[in-house]
Every structure is written in C-alpha cells, then in structure tokens.
VOPAGU-2260 file (C-alpha; in pm, 1 decimal, decimal comma):
REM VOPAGU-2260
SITE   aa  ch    i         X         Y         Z
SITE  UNK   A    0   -6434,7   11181,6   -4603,1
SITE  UNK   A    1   -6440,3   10949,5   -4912,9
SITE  UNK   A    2   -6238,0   10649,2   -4785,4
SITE  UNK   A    3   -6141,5   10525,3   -5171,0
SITE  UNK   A    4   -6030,7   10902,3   -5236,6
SITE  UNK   A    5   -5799,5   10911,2   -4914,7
SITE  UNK   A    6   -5677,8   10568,8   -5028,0
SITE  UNK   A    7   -5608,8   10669,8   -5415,1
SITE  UNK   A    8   -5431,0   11016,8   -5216,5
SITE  UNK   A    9   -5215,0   10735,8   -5019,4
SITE  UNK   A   10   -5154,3   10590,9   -5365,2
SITE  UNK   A   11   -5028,8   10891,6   -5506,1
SITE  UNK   A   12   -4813,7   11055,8   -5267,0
SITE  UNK   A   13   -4645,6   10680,9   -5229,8
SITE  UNK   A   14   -4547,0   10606,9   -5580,2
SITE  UNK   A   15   -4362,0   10982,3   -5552,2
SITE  UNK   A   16   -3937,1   10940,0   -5538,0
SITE  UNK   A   17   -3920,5   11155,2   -5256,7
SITE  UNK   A   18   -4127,3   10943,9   -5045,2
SITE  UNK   A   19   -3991,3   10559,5   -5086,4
SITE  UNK   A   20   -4032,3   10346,5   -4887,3
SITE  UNK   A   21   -4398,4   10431,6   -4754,2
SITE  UNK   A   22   -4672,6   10168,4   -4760,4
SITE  UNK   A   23   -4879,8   10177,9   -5105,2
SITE  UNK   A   24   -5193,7   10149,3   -4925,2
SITE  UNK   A   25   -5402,1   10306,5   -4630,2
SITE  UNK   A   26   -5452,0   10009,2   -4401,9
SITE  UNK   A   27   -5858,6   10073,6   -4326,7
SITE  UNK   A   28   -5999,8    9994,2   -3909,4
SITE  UNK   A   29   -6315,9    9941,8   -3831,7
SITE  UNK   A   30   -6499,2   10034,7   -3502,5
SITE  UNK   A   31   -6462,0    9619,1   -3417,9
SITE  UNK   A   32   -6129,5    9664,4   -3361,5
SITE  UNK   A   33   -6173,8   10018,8   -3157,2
SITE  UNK   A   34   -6426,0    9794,2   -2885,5
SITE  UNK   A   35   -6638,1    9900,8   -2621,4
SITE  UNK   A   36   -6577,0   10293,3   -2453,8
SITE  UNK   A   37   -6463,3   10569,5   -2575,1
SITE  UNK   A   38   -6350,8   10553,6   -2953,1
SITE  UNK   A   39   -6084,9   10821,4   -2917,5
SITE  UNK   A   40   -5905,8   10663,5   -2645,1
SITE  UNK   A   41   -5906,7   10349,1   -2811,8
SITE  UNK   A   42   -5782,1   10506,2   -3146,9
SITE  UNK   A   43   -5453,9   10660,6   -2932,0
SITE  UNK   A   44   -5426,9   10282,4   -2795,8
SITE  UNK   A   45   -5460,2   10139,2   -3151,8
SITE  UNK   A   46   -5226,5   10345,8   -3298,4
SITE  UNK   A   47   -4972,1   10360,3   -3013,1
SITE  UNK   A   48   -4904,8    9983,8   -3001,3
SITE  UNK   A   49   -4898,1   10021,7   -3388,8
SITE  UNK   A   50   -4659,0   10248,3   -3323,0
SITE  UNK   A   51   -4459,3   10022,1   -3048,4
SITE  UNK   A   52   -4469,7    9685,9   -3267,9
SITE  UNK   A   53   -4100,9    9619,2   -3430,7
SITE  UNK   A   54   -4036,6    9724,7   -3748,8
SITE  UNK   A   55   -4172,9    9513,2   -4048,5
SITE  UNK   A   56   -4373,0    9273,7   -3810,3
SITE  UNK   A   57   -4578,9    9160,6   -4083,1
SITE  UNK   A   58   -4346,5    9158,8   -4357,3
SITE  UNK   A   59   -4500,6    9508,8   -4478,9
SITE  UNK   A   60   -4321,6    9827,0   -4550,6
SITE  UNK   A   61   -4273,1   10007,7   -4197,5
SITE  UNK   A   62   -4389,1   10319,1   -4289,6
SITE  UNK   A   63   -4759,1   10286,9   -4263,1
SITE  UNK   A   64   -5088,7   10487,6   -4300,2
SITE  UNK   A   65   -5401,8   10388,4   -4061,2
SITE  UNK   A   66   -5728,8   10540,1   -4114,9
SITE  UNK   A   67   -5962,5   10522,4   -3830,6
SITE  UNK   A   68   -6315,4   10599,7   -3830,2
SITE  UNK   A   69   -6446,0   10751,0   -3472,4
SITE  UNK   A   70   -6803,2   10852,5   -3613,0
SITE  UNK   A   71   -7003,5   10964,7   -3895,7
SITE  UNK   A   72   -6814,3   11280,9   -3925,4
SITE  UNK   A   73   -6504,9   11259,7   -3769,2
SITE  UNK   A   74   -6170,2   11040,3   -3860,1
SITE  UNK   A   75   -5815,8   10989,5   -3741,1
SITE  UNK   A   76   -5536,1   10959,1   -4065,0
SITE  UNK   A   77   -5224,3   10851,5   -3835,1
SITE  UNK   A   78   -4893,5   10715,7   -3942,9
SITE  UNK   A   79   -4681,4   10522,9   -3797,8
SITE  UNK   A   80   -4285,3   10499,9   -3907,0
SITE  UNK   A   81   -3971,3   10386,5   -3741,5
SITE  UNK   A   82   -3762,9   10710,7   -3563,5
SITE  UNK   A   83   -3482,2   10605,2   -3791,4
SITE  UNK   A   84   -3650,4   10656,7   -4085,4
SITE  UNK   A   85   -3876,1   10994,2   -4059,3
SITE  UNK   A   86   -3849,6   11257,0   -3778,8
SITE  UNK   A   87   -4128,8   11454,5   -3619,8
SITE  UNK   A   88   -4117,2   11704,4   -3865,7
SITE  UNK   A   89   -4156,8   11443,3   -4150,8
SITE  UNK   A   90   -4434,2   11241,4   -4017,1
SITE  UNK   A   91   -4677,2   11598,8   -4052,2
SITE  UNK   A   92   -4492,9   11700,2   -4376,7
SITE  UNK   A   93   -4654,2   11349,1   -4519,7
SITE  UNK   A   94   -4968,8   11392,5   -4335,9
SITE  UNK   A   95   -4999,4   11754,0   -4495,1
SITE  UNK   A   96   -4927,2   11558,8   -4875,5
SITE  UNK   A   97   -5194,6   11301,4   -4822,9
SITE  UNK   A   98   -5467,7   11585,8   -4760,2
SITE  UNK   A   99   -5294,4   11773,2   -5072,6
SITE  UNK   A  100   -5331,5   11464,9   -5249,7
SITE  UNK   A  101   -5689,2   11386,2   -5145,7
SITE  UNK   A  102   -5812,2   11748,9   -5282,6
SITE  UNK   A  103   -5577,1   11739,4   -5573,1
SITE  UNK   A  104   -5290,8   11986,6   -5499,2
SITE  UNK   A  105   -4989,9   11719,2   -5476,1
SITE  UNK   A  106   -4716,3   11804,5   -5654,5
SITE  UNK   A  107   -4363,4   11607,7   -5573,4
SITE  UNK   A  108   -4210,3   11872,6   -5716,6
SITE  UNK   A  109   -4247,2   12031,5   -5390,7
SITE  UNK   A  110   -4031,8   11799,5   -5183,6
SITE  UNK   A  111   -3675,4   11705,7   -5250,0
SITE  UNK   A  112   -3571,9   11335,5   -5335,3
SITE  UNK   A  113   -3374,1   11257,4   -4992,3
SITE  UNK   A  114   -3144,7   11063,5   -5218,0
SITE  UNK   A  115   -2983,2   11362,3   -5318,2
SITE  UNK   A  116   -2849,2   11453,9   -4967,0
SITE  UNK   A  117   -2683,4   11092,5   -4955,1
SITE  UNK   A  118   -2332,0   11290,5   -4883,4
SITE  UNK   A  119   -2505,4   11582,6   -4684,8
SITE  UNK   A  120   -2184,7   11713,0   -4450,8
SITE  UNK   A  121   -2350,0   11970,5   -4226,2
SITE  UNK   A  122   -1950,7   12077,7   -4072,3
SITE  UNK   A  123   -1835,7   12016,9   -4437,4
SITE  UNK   A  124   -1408,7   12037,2   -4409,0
SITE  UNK   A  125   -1118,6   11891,3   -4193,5
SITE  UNK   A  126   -1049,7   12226,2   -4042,5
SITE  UNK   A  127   -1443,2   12293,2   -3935,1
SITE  UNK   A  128   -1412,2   11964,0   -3744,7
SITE  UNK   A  129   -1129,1   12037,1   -3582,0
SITE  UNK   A  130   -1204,3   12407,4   -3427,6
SITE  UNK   A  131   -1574,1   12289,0   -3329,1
SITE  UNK   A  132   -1361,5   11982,6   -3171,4
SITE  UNK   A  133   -1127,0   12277,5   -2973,2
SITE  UNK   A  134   -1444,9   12479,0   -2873,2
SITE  UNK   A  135   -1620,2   12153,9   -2727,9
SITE  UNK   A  136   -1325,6   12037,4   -2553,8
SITE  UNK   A  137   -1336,7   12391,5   -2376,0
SITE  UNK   A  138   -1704,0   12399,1   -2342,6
SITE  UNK   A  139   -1753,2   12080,7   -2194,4
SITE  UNK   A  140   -1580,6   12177,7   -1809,7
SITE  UNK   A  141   -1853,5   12456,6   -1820,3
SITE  UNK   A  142   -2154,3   12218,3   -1787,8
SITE  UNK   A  143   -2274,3   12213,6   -1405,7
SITE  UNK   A  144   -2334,6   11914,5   -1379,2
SITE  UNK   A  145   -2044,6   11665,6   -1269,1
SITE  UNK   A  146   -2040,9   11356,4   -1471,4
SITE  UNK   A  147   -2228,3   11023,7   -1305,2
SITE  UNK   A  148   -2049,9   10749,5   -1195,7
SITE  UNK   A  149   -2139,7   10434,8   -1367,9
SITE  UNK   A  150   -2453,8   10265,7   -1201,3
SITE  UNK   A  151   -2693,8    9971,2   -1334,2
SITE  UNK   A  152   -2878,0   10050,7   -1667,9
SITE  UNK   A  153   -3153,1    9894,4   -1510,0
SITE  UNK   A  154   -3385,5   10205,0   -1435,0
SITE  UNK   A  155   -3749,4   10296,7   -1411,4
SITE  UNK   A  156   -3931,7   10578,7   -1565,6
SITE  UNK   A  157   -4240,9   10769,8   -1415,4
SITE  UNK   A  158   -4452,7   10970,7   -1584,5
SITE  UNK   A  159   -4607,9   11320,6   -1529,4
SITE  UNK   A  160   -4812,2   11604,1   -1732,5
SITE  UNK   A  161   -4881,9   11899,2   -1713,9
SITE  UNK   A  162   -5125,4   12113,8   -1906,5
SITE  UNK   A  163   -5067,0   12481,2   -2026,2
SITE  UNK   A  164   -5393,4   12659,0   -2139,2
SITE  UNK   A  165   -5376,5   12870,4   -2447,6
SITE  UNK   A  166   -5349,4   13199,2   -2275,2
SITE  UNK   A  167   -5080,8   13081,5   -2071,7
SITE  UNK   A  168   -4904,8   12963,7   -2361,1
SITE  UNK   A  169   -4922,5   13233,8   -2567,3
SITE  UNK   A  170   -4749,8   13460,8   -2284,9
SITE  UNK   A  171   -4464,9   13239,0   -2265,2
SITE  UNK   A  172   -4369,2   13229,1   -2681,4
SITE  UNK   A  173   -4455,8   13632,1   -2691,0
SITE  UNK   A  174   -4131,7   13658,8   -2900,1
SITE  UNK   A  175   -3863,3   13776,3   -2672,5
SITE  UNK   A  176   -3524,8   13667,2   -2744,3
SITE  UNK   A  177   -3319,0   13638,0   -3011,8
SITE  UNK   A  178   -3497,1   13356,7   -3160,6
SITE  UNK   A  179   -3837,6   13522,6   -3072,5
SITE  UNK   A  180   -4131,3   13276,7   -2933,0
SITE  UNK   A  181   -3972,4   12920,6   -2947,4
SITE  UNK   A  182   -4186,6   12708,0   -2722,6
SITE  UNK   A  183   -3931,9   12411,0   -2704,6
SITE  UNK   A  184   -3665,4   12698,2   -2576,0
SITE  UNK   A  185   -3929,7   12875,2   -2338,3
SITE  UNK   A  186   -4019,1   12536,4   -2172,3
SITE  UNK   A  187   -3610,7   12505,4   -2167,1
SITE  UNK   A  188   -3612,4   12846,4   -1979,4
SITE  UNK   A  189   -3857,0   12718,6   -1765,9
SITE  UNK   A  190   -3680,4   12430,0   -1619,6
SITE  UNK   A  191   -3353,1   12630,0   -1602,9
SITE  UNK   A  192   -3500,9   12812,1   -1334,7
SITE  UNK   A  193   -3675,4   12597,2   -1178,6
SITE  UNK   A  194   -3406,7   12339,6   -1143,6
SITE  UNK   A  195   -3167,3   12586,4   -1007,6
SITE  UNK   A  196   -3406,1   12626,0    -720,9
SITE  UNK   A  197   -3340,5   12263,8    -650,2
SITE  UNK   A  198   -2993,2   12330,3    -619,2
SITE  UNK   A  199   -2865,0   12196,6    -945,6
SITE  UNK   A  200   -2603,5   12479,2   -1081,3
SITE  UNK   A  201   -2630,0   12717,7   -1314,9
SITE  UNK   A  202   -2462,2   12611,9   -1603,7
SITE  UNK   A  203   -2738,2   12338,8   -1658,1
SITE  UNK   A  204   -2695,8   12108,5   -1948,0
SITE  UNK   A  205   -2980,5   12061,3   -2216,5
SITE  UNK   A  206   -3025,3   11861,0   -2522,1
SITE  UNK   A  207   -3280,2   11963,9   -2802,4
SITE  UNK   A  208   -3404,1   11849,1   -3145,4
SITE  UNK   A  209   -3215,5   12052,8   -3386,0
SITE  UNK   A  210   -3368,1   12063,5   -3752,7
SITE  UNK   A  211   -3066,0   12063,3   -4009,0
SITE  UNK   A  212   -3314,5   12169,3   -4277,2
SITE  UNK   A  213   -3400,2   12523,8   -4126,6
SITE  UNK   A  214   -3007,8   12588,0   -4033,9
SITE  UNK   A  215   -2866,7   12455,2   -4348,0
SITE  UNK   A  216   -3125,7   12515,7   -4608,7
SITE  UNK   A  217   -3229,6   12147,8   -4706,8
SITE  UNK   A  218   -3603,1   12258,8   -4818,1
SITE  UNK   A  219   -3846,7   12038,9   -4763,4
SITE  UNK   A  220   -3721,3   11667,5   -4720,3
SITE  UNK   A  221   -3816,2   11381,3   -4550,2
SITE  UNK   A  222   -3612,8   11133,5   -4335,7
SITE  UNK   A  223   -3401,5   11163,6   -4021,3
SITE  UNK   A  224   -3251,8   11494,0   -4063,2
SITE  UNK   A  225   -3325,1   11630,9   -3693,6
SITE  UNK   A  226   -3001,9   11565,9   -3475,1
SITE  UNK   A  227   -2982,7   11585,1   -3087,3
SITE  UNK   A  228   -2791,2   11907,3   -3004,3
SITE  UNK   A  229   -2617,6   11998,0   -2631,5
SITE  UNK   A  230   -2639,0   12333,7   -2508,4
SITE  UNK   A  231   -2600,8   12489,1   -2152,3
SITE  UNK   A  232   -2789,1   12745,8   -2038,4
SITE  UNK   A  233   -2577,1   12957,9   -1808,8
SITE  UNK   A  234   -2778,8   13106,4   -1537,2
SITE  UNK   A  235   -2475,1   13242,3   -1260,0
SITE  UNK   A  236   -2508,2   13559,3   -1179,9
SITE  UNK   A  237   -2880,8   13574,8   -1215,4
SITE  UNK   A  238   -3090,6   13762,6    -953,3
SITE  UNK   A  239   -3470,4   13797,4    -946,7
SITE  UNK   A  240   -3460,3   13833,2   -1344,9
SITE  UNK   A  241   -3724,0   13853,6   -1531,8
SITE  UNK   A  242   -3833,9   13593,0   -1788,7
SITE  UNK   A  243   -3746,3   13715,2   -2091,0
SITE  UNK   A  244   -3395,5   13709,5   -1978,4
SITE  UNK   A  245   -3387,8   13391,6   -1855,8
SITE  UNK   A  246   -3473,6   13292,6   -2181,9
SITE  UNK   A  247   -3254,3   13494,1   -2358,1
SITE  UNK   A  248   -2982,1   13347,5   -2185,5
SITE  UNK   A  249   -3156,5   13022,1   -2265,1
SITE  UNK   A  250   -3131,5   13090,1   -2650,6
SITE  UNK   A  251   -2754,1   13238,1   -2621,9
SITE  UNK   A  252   -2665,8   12882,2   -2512,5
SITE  UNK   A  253   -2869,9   12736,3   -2737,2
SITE  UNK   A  254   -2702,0   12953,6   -3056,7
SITE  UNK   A  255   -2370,1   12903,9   -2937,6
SITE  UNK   A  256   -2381,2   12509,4   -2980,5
SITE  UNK   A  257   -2542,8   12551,6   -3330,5
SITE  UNK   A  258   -2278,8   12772,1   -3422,9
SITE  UNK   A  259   -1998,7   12530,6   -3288,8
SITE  UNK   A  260   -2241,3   12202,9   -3412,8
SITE  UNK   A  261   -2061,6   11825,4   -3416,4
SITE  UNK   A  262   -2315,4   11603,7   -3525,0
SITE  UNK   A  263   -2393,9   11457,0   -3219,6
SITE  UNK   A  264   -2216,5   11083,2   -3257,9
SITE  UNK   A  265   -1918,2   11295,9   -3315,2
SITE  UNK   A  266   -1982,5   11483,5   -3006,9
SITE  UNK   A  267   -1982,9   11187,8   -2859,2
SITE  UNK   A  268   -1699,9   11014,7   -2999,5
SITE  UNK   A  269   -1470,4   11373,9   -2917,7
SITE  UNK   A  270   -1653,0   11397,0   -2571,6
SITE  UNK   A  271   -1502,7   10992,5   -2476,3
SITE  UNK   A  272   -1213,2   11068,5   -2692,6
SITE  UNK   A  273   -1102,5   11360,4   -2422,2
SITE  UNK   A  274   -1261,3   11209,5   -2103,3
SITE  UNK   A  275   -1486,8   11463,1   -2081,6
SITE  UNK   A  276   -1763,5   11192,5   -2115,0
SITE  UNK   A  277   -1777,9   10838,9   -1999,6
SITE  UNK   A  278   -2002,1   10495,9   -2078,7
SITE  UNK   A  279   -2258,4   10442,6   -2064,7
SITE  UNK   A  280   -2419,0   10752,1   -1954,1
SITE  UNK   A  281   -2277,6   10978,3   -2210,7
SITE  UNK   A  282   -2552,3   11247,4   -2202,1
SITE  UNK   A  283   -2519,0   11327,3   -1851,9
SITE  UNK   A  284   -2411,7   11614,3   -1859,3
SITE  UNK   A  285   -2679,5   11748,4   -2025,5
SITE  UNK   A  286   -2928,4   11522,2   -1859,7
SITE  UNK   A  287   -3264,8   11720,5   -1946,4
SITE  UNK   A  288   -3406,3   11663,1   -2304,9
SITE  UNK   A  289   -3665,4   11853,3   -2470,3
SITE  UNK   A  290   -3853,4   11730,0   -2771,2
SITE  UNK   A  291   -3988,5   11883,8   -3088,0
SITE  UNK   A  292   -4304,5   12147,0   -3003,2
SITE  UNK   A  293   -4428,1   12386,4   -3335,6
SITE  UNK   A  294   -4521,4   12771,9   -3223,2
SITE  UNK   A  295   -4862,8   12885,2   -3268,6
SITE  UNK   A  296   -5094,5   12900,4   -3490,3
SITE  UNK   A  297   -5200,6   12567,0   -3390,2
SITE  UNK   A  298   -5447,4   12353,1   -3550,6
SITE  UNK   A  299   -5681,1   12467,0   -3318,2
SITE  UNK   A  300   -5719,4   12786,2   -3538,2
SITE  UNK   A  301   -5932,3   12516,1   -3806,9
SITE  UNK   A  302   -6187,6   12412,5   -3549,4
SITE  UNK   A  303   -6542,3   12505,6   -3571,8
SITE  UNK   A  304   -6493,1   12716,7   -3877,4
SITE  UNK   A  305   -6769,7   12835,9   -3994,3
SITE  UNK   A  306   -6709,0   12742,3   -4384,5
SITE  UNK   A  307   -6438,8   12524,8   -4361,5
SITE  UNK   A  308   -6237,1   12494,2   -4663,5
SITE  UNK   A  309   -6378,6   12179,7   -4897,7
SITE  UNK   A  310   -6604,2   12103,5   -4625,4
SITE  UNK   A  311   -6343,2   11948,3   -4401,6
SITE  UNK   A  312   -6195,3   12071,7   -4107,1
SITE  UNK   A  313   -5848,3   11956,7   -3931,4
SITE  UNK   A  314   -5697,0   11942,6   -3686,0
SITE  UNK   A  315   -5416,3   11764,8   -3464,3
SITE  UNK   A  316   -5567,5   11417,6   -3256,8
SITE  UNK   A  317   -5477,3   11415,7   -2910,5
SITE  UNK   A  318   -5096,6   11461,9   -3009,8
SITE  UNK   A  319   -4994,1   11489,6   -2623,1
SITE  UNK   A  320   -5076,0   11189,4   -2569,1
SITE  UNK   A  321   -4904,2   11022,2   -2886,0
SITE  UNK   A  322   -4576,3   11196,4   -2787,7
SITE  UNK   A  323   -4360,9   11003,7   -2549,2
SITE  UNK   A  324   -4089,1   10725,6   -2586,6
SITE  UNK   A  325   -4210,0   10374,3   -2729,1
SITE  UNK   A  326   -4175,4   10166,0   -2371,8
SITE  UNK   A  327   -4312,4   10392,1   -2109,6
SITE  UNK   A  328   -4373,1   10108,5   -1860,0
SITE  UNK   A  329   -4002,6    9958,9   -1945,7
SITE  UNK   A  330   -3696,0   10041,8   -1833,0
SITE  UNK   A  331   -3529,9   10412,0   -1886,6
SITE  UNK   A  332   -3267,9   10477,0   -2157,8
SITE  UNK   A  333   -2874,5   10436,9   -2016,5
SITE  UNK   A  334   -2775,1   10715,1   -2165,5
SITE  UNK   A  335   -2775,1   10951,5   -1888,4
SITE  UNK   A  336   -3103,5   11181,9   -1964,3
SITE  UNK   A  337   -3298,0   11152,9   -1642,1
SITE  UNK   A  338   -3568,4   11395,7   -1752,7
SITE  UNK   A  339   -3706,0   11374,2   -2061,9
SITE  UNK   A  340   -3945,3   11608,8   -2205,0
SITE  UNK   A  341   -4210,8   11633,5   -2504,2
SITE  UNK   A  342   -4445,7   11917,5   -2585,3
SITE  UNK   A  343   -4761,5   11852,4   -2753,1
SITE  UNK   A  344   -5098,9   11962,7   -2802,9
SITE  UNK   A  345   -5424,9   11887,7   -2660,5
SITE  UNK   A  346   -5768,7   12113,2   -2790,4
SITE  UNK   A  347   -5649,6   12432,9   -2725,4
SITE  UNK   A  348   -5407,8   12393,0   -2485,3
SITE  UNK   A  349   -5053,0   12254,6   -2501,4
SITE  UNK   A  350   -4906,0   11999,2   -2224,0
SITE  UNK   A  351   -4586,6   11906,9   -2087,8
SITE  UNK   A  352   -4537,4   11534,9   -2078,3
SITE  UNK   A  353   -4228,1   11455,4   -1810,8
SITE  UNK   A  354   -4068,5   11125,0   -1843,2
SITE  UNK   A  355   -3829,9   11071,0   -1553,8
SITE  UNK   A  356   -3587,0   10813,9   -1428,2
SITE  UNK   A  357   -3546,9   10696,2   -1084,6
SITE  UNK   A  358   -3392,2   10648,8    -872,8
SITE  UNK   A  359   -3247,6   11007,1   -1028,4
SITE  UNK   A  360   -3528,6   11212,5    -964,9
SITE  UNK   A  361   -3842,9   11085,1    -715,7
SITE  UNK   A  362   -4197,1   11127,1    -711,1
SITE  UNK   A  363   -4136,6   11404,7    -462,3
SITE  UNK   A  364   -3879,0   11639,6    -647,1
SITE  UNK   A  365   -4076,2   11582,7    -976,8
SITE  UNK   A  366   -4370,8   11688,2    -763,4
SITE  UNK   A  367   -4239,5   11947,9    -642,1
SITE  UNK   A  368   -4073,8   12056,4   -1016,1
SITE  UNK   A  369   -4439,5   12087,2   -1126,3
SITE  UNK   A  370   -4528,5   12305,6    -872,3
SITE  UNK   A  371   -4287,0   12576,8    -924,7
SITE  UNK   A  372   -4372,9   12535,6   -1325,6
SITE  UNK   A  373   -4689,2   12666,3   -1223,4
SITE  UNK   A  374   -4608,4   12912,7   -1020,8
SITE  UNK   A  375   -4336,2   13073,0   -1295,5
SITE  UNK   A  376   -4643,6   13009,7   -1540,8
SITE  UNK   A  377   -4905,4   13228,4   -1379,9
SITE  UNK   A  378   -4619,9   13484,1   -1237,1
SITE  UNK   A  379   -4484,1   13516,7   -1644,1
SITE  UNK   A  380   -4833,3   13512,7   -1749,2
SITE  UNK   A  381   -4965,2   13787,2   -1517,8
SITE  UNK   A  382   -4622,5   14011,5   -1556,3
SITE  UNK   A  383   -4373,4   13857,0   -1791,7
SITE  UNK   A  384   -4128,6   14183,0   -1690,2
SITE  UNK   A  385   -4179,1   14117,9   -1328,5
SITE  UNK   A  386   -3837,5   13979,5   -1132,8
SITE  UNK   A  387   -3870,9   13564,4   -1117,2
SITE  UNK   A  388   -3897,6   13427,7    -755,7
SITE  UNK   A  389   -3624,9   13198,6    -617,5
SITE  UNK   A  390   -3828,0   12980,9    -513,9
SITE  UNK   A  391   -3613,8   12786,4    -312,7
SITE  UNK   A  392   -3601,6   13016,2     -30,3
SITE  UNK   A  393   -3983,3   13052,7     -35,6
C-alpha cells in the first residue's frame, strides 16, 4: 500500500462532519519501534498499550489512526479511540471509510452527522417509561441469581480462551431461532447450559451489547450508540433439549428485554430505586456479559483470493487478541459481572476470550466451564437435533 495515499484517505474521511473529532493524520511506525521477534505480536502489543494509554496523553485528538508495517506486503491500519466515544461497531465502520477513501469511493453522504441524534430518546414518552419501569420491577424477582452481599471491590481477574474452528462455528449460528444465527446469542446459549450444570438456576441473568441503530433505525452513525442490555434466559423445565431450543429460549429472553428496553443507567437507577439492586455490585444479577461478535462471512472469505480486488486483500488482524478489557492484569470491575466474555476472530476460526473474577469463580470451575463448552461444541456440531447432556450428573 501507498503510505501518502492511506494518509491523504485519513485526511479525507477526517475533515468529514460525521466523523469529528478523529485525528487529521495517520500516525506512521516503523519496524524500530516493533523490535526484535515476531512483528505481529509486537504490532498487538504496540497497539494495545496505545490502546490502554489515557485519553489525550499527548495533547492529540484521542481518536487515532496507526499504520504499521509488518513486511513488504503486509500492513496493520488500527485505531485506537476511547469506549466513550466510538463503539465496536464504529471503530470497523471508520476502518471500512479509510479503505473507501484510499480507492476513492468515500462519500460522507453515506454516514449520518451524529450531531443530529443529540436528543435521540430510544423509550421516547412519560408513559413508555413508566410501563417498561412496571415490567422490570416484575421481571427483576425472576433472575436466579440472588443478589451479592457487598464484599471488597478489590478483585482479580484470570484469563482463559478458547478457540472454535470454522466448522464448529458455523454449526452453532446455522440460523435457528427467532433471530436466526447470532453468534453473541449462541455463545449465550452455550453458557446457559453449561452453567446450569454447575448448579446455578435456570433463570440465569445475561447482559449483551445491544445496537440502538439496528432496533431503532439510526443508519449508519458513529459514536456510543451500543447500550448494555439485561436479559434472562429461562431454562426450568428443560430436559435433555436439544440446542436449538436452548437457544431459542436464549433469544425469547433476549427479545423480551428489547421489547421492555430502559436504557441501562435507568435500569439501574429503577433497579436501586425498588431494592431490587444494591451498590456497588449492581449487575449481579445478571453477572455473565457477552461482548459484540459479527456472523459470518468473515474476513477470512478475502484471503488468498486469487484476483483480489485493486490488488489488495483484507482482512481482520488477530482481533481475539485485541478484544478484552483495557487492565487485564488489574483489578476486576465492582460492578458485579464475574464472567465476562468477548468473541473475536482469529484466521479462520473464532475464540472465546473468558475474563473472570475471583474469588467468584476459580481456576477449577472455569476449568471445568471450558470443558463442558467443548463437549456441547462437538455434541451440537456432530447432531445439533440430538438431546443436550446434563452434564452434571456425568
């Protein structure tokens, strides 16, 4: 690639209303700065304590391109932003305009100025409020999971992964349920089950990204419009179902909480308002969180075309391991999660990266979680219709 062209695309997608506030300029890295070893996994350290430096560090805007030469042939365009400022879903849309830009089909046009969602209400009257307010306050005694005690914010995280190959994958977003193949939702599914056979009960609580532009029709904007949405996923009654069930049931409980959505400091505010939730660990009752994952195709499709288009092909860099909270090695958030989970793709495959707290969840039970992933994996990819084992009594 042409580094002046990718810097004049930088230039141009900048100076565009809908995206101020982005850097002006691609900051440029040499291999110098990338050391000795293996240039890839010293580009994901580069950009992830890019990524973990506090906003504006340098006096420069905070939304920021890099581009990193790894060879001849092959480069890394990453940017970095503050989680208050762009969501998942933005950072790609403005990766996808600086490629536009850099073969010349940009056109801001395209994306809407976020200025003119300023007063964006996505409950909209007094009366909305106040029956999604009724619904919650019913809803929230349903959750399995009894709320925590307060204990010492102090926690530590551990870290596990897990790697899905593409077939496996594609046997577990095959499109059943109402929502058809939603990866975040089958991984949900997943962990429903599984976590039952630990003896948790079975109206687990969840939290999700939710994207307010699909469900409300924003188009394509950039900023923070992805909220945090609680859902249970209510598995009594259950036995020896098949997947697609479970997540069925999975996306029931999911569609029931966007149809009854609070944005979620409301949720809070109405949870502590009622006493249904309680400081500091407001999300524990729905403890698990699972992070932003897109269906296939995947950018592995691109790779190794044989006439790729302007001579280029792309594809994601090493995503799973750019996924994750900003202090892995710190201490865990106090908000109750205790297992938090992002999707993300690696060459062909996707994997599961697990963030947990403990003391909440040890080494063993997180062990043990993986285990019967990968036996509900190979069972769903072999059969999908075939009755899931409780493994518990195995």
């Amino acid at each position: 690639m042409d580094a002046d062209r990718l810097a004049a695309a930088v230039r141009t997608v900048a100076a565009a209303p809908p995206f101020a506030g982005f850097a002006p300029d691609l900051r440029l890295h040499d291999a110098d700065e990338l050391g000795p070893g293996d240039p890839a996994a010293s580009c994901v350290a580069l950009l992830l304590a890019e990524r973990d430096r506090p906003a504006g560090h340098d006096g420069g805007p905070p939304i920021r391109f890099h581009w990193v030469p790894l060879a001849e042939h092959r480069h890394v365009l990453g940017l970095v932003a503050p989680r208050d400022a762009l969501d998942a879903r933005s950072l790609y849309t403005a990766l996808g305009a600086v490629l536009q830009a850099y073969f010349g089909r940009f056109r801001a046009a395209a994306y809407r100025d976020p200025g003119e969602l300023a007063g964006f209400d996505p409950v909209g009257t007094p009366a909305a409020y106040e029956a999604r307010r009724r619904w919650w306050s019913k809803e929230f005694p349903r959750y399995g999971i009894p709320v925590r005690s307060p204990r010492t914010t102090h926690r530590r995280t551990g870290t596990e992964r897990l790697r899905i190959d593409a077939r496996r994958w594609a046997a577990l977003t095959g499109g059943s349920g109402p929502l058809g193949g939603n990866g975040s939702l089958a991984v949900v599914a997943l962990l429903a089950w599984c976590l039952r056979a630990q003896g948790r009960p079975g109206g687990s609580g969840f939290c999700c990204e939710f994207d307010l532009r699909d469900s409300y029709e924003l188009g394509q904007v950039l900023g923070p419009f992805t909220d945090r949405l609680a859902f249970r996923v209510d598995l009594d009654g259950l036995t020896g179902p098949a997947f697609p069930e479970v997540v069925q049931r999975t996306q029931t409980g999911f569609l029931d909480a966007v149809v009854h959505y609070l944005p979620y400091p409301r949720l809070l505010d109405h949870g502590l308002r009622t006493g249904a939730l309680r400081t500091p660990h407001t999300a524990a009752r729905w403890d698990v969180a699972v992070h932003f994952c897109r269906n296939p195709p995947r950018s592995a499709r691109t790779r190794n075309e044989r006439a790729p288009a302007d001579g280029i092909s792309i594809e994601l860099f090493r995503e799973a391991e750019l996924l994750g909270p900003a202090a892995r090695e710190g201490t865990a958030p106090a908000d109750g999660v205790v297992l938090d989970v992002h999707i993300g793709e690696l060459d062909d495959d996707m994997v599961l990266v697990l963030d947990y707290v403990q003391p909440d969840l040890t080494e063993t039970s997180v062990a043990q979680l993986l285990d019967m992933l990968e036996q509900l994996i190979d069972q769903v990819s072999a059969d999908p219709a075939a009755p899931l084992p409780d493994i518990c009594q195995q």
